[in-house]
C-alpha positions as CSV (number, residue, x, y, z in Angstrom):
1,X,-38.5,18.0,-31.7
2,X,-38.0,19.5,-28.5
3,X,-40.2,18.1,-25.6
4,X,-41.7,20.6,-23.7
5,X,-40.7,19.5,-19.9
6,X,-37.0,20.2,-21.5
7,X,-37.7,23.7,-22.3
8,X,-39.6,23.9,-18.7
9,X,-36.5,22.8,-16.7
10,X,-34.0,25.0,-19.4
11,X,-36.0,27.9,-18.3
12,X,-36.7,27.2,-14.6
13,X,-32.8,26.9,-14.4
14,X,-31.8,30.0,-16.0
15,X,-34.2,32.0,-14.3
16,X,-32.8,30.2,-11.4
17,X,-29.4,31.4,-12.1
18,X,-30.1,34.9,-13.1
19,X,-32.0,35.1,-10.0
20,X,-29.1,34.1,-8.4
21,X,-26.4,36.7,-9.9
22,X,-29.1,39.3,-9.3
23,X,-28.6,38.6,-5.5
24,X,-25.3,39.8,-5.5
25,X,-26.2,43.4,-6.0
26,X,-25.2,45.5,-3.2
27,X,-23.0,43.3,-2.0
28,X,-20.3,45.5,-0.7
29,X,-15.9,44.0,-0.8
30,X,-14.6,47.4,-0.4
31,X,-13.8,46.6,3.2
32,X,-12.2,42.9,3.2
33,X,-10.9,41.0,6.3
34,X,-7.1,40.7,6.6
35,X,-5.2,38.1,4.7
36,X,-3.2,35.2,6.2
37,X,0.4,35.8,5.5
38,X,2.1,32.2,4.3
39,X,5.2,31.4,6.9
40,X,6.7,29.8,4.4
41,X,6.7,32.6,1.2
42,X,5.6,35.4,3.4
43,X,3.0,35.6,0.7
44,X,-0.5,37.3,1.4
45,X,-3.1,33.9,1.3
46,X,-6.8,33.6,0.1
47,X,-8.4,33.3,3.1
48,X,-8.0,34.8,6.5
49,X,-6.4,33.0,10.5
50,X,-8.5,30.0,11.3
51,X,-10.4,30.6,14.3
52,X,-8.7,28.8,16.9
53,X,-5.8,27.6,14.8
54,X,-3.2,24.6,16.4
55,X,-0.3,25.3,13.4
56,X,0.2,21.2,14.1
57,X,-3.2,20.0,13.6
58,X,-3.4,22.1,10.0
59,X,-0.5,21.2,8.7
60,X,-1.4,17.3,10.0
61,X,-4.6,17.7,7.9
62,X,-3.0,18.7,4.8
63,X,0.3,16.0,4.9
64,X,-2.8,13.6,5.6
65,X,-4.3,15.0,2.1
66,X,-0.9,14.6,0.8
67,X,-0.6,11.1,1.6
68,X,-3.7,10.2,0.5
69,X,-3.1,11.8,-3.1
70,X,0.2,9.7,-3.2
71,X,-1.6,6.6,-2.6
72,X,-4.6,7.7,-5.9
73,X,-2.0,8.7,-7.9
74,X,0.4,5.0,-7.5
75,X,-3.2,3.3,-7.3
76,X,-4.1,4.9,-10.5
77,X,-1.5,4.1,-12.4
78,X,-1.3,0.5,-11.2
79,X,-4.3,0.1,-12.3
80,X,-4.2,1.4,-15.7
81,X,-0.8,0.2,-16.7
82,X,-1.5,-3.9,-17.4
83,X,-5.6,-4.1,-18.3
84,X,-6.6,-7.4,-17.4
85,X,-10.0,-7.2,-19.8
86,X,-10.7,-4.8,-22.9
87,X,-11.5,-1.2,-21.8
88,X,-15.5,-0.1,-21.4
89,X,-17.0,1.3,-24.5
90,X,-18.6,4.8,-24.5
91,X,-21.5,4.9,-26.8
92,X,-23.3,7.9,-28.0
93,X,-27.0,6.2,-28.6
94,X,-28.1,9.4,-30.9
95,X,-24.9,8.9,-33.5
96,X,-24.0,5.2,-33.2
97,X,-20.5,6.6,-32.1
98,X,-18.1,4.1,-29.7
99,X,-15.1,4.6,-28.1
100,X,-13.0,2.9,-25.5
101,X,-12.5,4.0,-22.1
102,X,-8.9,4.7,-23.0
103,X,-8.4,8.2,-23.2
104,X,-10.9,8.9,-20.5
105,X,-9.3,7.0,-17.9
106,X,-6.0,8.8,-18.7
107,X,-7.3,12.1,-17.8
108,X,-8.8,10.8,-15.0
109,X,-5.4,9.6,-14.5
110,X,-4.1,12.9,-15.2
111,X,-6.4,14.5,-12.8
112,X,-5.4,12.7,-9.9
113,X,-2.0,13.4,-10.9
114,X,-2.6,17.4,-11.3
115,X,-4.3,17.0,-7.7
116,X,-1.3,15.6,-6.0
117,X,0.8,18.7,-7.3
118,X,-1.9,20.9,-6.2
119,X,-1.6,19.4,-2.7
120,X,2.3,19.5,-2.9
121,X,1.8,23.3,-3.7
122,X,-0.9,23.7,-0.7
123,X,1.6,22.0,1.5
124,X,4.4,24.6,0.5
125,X,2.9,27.9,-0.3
126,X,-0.5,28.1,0.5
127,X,-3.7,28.8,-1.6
128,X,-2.9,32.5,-2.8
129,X,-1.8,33.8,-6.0
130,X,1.0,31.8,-5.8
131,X,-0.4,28.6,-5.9
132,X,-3.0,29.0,-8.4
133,X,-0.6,28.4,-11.1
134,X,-0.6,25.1,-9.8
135,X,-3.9,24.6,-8.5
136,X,-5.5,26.4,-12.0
137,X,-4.0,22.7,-13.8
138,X,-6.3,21.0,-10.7
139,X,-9.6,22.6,-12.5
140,X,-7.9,22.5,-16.3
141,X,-8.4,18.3,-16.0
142,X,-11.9,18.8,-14.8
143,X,-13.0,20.7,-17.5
144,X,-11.1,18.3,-19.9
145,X,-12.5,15.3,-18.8
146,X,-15.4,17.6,-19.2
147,X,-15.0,18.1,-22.5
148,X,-14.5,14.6,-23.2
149,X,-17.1,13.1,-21.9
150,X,-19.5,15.4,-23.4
151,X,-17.6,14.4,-26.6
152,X,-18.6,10.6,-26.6
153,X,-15.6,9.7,-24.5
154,X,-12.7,11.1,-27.2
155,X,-11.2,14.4,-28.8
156,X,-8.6,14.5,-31.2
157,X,-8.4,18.1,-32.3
158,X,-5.8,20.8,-32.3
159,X,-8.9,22.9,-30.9
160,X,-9.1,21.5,-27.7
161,X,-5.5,22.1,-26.6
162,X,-6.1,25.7,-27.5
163,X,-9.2,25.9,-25.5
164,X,-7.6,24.3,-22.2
165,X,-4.3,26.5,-22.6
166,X,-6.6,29.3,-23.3
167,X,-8.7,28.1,-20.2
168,X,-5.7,28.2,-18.0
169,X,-4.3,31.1,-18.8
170,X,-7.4,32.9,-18.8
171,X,-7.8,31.3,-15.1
172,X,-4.1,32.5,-14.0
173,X,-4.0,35.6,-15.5
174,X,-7.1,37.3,-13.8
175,X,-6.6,35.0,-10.5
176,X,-2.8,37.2,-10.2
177,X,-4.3,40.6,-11.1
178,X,-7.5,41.0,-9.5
179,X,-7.3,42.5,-6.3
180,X,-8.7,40.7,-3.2
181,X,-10.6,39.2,-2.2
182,X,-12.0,39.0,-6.0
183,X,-9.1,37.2,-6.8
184,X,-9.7,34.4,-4.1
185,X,-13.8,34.5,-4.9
186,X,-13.1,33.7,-8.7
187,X,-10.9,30.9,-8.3
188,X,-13.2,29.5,-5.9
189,X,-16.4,30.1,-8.3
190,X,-14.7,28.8,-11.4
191,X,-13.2,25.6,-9.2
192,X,-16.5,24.7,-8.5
193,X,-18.2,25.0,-11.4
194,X,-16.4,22.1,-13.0
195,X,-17.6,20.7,-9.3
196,X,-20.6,20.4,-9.9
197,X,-20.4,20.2,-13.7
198,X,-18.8,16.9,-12.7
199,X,-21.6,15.2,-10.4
200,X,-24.2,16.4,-13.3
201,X,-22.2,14.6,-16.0
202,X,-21.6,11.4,-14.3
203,X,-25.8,11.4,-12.8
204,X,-26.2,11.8,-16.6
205,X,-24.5,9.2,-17.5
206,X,-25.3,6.7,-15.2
207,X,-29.1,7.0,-16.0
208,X,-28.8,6.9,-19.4
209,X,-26.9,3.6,-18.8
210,X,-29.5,2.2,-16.3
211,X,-32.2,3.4,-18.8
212,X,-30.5,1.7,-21.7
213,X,-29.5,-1.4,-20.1
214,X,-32.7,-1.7,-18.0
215,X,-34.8,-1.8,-21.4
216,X,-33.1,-5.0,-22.3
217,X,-35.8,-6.2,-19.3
218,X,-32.6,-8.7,-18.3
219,X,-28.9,-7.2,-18.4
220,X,-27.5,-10.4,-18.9
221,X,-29.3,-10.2,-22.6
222,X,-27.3,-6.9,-23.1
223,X,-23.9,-8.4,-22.8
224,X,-25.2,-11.8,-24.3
225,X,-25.7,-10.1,-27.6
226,X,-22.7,-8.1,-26.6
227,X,-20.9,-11.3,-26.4
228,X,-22.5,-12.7,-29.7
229,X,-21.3,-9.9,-31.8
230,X,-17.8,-10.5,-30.0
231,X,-17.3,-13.8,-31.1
232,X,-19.1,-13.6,-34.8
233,X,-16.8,-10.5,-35.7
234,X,-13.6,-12.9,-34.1
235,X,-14.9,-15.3,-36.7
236,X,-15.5,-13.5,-39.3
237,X,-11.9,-11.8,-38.5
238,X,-10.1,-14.9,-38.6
239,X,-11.4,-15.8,-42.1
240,X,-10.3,-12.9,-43.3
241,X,-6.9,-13.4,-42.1
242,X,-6.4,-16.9,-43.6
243,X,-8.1,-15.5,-46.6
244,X,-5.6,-12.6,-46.9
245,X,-2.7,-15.1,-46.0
246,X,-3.4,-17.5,-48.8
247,X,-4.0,-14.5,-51.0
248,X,-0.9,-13.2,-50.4
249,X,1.0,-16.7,-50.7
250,X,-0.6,-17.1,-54.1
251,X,0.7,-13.6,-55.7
252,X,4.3,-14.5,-54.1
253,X,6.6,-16.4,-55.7
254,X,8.9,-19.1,-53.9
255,X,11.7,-17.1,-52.4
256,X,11.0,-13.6,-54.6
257,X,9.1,-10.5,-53.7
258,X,5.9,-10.3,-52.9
259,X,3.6,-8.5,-55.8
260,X,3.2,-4.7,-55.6
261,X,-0.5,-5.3,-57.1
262,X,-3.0,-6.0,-53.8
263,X,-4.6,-8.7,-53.5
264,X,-8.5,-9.1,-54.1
265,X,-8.8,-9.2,-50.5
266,X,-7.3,-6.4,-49.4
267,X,-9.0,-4.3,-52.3
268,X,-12.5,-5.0,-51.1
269,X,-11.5,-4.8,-47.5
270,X,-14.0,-1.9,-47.3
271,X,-16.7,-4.2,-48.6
272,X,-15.7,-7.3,-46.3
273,X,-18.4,-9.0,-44.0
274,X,-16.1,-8.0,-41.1
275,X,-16.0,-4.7,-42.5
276,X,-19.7,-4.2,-42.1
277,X,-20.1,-6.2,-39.5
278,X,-17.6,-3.5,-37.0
279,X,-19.1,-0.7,-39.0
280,X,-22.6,-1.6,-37.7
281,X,-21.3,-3.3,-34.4
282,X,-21.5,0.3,-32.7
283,X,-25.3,0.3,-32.9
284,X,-26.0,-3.4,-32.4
285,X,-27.1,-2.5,-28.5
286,X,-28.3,1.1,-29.4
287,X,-32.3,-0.8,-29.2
288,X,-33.5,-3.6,-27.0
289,X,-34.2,-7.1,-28.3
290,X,-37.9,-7.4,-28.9
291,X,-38.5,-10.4,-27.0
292,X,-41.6,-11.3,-25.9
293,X,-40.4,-11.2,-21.6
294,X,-38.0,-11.1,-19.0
295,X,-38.3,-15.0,-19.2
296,X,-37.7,-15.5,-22.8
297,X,-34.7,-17.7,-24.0
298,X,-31.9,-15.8,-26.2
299,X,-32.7,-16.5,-30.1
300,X,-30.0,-18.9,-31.3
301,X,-29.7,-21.0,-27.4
302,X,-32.1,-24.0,-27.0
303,X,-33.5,-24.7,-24.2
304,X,-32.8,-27.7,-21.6
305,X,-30.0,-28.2,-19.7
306,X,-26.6,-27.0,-20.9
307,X,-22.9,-26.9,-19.5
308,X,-20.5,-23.8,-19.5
309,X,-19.0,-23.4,-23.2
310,X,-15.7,-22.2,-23.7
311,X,-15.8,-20.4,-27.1
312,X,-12.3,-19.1,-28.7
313,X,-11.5,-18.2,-31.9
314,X,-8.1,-16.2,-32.8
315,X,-8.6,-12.8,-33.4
316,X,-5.7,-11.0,-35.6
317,X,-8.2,-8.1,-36.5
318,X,-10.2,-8.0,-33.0
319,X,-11.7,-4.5,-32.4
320,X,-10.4,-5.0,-28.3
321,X,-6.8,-5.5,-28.9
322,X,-5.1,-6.9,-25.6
323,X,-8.3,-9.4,-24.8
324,X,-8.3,-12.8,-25.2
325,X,-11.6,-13.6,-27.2
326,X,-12.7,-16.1,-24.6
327,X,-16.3,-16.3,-23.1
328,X,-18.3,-18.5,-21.2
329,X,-21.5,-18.6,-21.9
330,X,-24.0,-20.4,-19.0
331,X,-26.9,-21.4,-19.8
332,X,-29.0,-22.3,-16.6
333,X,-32.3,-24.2,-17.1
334,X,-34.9,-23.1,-13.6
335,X,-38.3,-23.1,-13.2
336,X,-39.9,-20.9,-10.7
337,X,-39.7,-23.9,-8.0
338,X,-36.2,-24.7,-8.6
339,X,-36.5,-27.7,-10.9
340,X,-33.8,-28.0,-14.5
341,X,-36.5,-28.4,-16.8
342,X,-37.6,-24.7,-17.9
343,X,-36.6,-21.5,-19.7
344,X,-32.7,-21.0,-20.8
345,X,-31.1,-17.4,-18.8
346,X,-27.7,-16.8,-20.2
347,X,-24.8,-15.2,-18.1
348,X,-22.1,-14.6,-20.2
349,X,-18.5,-13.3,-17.9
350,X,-15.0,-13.2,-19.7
351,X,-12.6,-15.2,-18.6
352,X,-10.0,-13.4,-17.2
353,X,-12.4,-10.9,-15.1
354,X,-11.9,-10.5,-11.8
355,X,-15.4,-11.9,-10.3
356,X,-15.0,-9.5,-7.0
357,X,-12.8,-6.9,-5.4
358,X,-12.7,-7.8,-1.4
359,X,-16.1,-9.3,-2.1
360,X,-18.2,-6.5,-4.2
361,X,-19.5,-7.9,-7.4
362,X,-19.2,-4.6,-9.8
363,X,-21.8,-4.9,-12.8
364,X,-22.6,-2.1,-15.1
365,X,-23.6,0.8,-14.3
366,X,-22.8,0.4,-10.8
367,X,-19.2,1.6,-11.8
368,X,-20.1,5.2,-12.3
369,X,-21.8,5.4,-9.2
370,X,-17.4,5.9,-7.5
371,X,-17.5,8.6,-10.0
372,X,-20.8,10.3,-8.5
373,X,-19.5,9.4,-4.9
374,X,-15.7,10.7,-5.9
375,X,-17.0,14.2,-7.4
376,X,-20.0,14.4,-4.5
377,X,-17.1,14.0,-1.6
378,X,-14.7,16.6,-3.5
379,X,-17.7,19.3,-3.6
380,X,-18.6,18.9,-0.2
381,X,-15.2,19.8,1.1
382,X,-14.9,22.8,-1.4
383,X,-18.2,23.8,-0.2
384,X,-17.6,23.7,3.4
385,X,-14.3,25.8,3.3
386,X,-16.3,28.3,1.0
387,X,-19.0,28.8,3.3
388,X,-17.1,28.8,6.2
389,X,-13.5,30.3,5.5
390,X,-12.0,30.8,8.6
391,X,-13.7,27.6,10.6
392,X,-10.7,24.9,11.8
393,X,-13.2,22.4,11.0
394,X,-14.4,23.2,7.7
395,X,-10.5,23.2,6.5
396,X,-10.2,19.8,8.3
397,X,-13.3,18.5,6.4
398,X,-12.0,19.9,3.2
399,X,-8.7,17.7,3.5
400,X,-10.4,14.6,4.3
401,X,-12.4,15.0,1.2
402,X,-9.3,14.7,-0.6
403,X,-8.5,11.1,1.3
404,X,-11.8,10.0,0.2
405,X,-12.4,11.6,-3.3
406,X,-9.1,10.7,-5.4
407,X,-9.0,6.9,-4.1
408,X,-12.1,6.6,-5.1
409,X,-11.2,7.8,-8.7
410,X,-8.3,5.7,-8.5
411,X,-10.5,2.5,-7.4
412,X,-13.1,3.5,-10.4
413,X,-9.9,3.0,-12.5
414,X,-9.1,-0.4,-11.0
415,X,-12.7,-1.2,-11.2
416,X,-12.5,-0.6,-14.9
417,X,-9.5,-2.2,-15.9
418,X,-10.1,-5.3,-14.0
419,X,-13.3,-6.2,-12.7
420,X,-16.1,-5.4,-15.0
421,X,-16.9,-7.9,-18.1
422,X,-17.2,-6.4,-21.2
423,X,-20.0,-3.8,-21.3
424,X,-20.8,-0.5,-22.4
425,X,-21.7,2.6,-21.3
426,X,-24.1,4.5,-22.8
427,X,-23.9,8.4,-22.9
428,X,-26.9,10.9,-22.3
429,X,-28.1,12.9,-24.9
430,X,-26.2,16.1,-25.7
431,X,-29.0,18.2,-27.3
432,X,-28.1,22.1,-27.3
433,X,-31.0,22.6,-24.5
434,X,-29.9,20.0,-22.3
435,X,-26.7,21.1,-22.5
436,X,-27.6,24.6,-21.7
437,X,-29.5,23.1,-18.6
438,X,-26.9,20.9,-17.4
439,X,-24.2,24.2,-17.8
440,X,-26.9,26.4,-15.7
441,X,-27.1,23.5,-12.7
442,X,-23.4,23.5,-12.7
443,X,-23.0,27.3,-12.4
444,X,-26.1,27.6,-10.0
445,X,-24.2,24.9,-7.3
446,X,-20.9,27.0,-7.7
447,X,-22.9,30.7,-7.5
448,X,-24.9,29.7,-4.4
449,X,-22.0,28.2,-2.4
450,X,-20.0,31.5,-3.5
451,X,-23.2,33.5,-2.2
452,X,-23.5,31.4,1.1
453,X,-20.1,32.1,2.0
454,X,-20.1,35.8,1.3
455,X,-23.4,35.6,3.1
456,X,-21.4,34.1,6.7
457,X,-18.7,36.6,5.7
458,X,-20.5,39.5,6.0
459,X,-22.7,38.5,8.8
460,X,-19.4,37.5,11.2
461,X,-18.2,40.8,10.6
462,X,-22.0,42.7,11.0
463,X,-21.3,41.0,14.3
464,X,-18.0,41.5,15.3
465,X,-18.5,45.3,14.1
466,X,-21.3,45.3,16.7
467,X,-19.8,44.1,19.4
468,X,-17.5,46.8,19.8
């Protein structure tokens, strides 16, 4: 059923938006301001001379951007090539869906990539109809990672290539033929679209985390039970294994082929308890624990005093290949004045977690929160060379963004690799109406920056017309 303050804030945002595209009318381009020509390509540019332009001090800023890039895109893939943990899961809480973090941190990856060759091409040709070929494959990885996010953190369909080379060409095609200065106000509005739809999809995300691991009353009880199911499926796993192995010995003759006829084991694998037990294992955190409060001891840990236990088990069939499945599970016995005698609180860590990075303890969902920063620092310089095109400062602003976005998306990659212990995070819902307001909030932040800047456009040259 559909609640009714959804509906509310669906139509409050398209209103919004149509109120928006209505302001446009009579809005006059017929008369636009002289392009930039590039020195390099002798190319018309997408925006006009930079009032009280130093040639150094521009081309400093951008090299500066350059750098910057390098340094995200070597971080990046530093940090993704060696995982020192298993990857975050993605869980979709209305399907019971999970996947790893691994194909969203590649295009994340891939996006910080696509960003460095957009700067290269900056650096060389300008923004213009030249460079949006490159700069189009900039705003192709947002609307990918997009895509997947909104798809429980995975796609595996022929479809979505289509859609992004569709996308891309779509984006090229009318950014060479319209004339400008549409062509420059339609890369710009479409660019920050997946802007904002970026910031709304990782505030999303991050409450619905918060929310989710927040009911728990205690988040060390999330990743205790996370932790439990851990080391009963590594149990259950390694059973299975010797059962299989001493199957297969049994059907195998000294020195001869193995038998073509499987064994009863791997016949009923569908129907093992591990089987089940993974099957299920993706909604095992979907609902709090009913315990009674914050205080209450995990079901299954005694209370009194207890040391750190080391728990291992091999795990041939482990659902997080790469991991050792090691965790220590502390169980700390205070009373509100200090004393040992009281209620058991488990912390449960993996072993080989980093426990800070230059002394920031990262727990769940504080992660996301270098996404929201990361997206919220490239939209601000976007915004601030929209609005005010031919200001020396807005384009300086607009660079630095860059040296503070992209590390950051780099350092969320570290952060996830290497720091976190095993967690999950949860997804928002994706109802049709949400996602219809969550589209209109993206596309009202990209249509009002547009309109602001045609807005200090037209009002400079009101102005300049006057004074002559």
């Amino acid at each position: 059923m559909v609640a009714i303050r959804d509906v509310v804030f669906a139509v409050t945002s398209a209103a919004g938006l149509l109120g928006l595209f209505a302001s446009f009318m009579g809005v006059k381009v017929d008369n636009p301001p002289h392009q930039h020509i590039s020195p390099i390509t002798g190319f018309p540019t997408w925006h006009q001379e930079y009032k009280n332009e130093v040639k150094e001090i521009t081309v400093s800023f951008t090299v500066l951007a350059l750098i910057f890039s390098v340094v995200a895109a070597y971080a990046g893939h530093r940090a993704t090539r060696s995982p020192s943990r298993s990857l975050t899961g993605f869980v979709t809480i209305s399907t019971g869906n999970e996947e790893s973090s691994t194909q969203i941190n590649e295009f994340i990856q891939w996006y910080i990539d696509a960003t460095l060759v957009a700067v290269v091409g900056y650096l060389f040709f300008d923004v213009g109809k030249l460079w949006a070929v490159v700069g189009a494959l900039h705003n192709q990885l947002e609307v990918a990672l997009l895509i997947i996010l909104h798809s429980g953190g995975r796609v595996s369909s022929m479809s979505f290539g289509l859609y992004m080379f569709a996308y891309v060409c779509a984006t090229i095609m009318l950014s060479v033929y319209l004339q400008w200065p549409l062509d420059a106000i339609f890369f710009r509005w479409q660019g920050l679209c997946s802007d904002f739809g970026l910031i709304v999809m990782f505030v999303r995300m991050y409450m619905a985390t918060k929310k989710q691991l927040d009911s728990f009353g205690n988040r060390d009880r999330h990743d205790a039970q996370l932790a439990t199911a851990q080391e009963e499926a590594d149990r259950l796993s390694h059973e299975q294994h010797h059962a299989s192995s001493s199957s297969s010995s049994r059907h195998t003759s000294p020195g001869g082929p193995a038998s073509p006829l499987p064994t009863t084991v791997q016949s009923h694998h569908s129907h093992s308890p591990l089987h089940h037990l993974q099957s299920g294992w993706k909604k095992f955190v979907a609902l709090a624990p009913t315990l009674n409060s914050e205080n209450d001891s995990i079901p299954g840990t005694p209370n009194g005093n207890h040391a750190a236990q080391a728990i291992s088990h091999p795990s041939p069939g482990n659902r997080f290949a790469g991991e050792p499945a090691q965790t220590i599970v502390t169980l700390n016995t205070t009373t509100s004045n200090g004393s040992n005698a009281g209620i058991s609180k488990v912390s449960i860590v993996a072993l080989n977690q980093d426990e800070s990075i230059w002394g920031v303890q990262w727990r769940n969902p504080d992660q996301i929160g270098l996404l929201i920063a990361a997206a919220i620092f490239h939209v601000l310089g976007n915004c601030m060379t929209t609005i005010w095109a031919t200001s020396i400062y807005a384009m300086a602003a607009f660079h630095v963004s860059y040296g503070l976005s992209f590390p950051l998306y780099a350092y969320y990659l570290y952060v996830d690799n290497h720091a976190l212990r095993q967690t999950k995070v949860y997804m928002p819902e994706f109802s049709k109406i949400k996602t219809f307001t969550s589209a209109c909030l993206s596309l009202m932040g990209a249509t009002i920056t547009v309109r602001l800047g045609l807005y200090v456009a037209t009002k400079a040259a009101s102005q300049a017309m006057d004074a002559l």
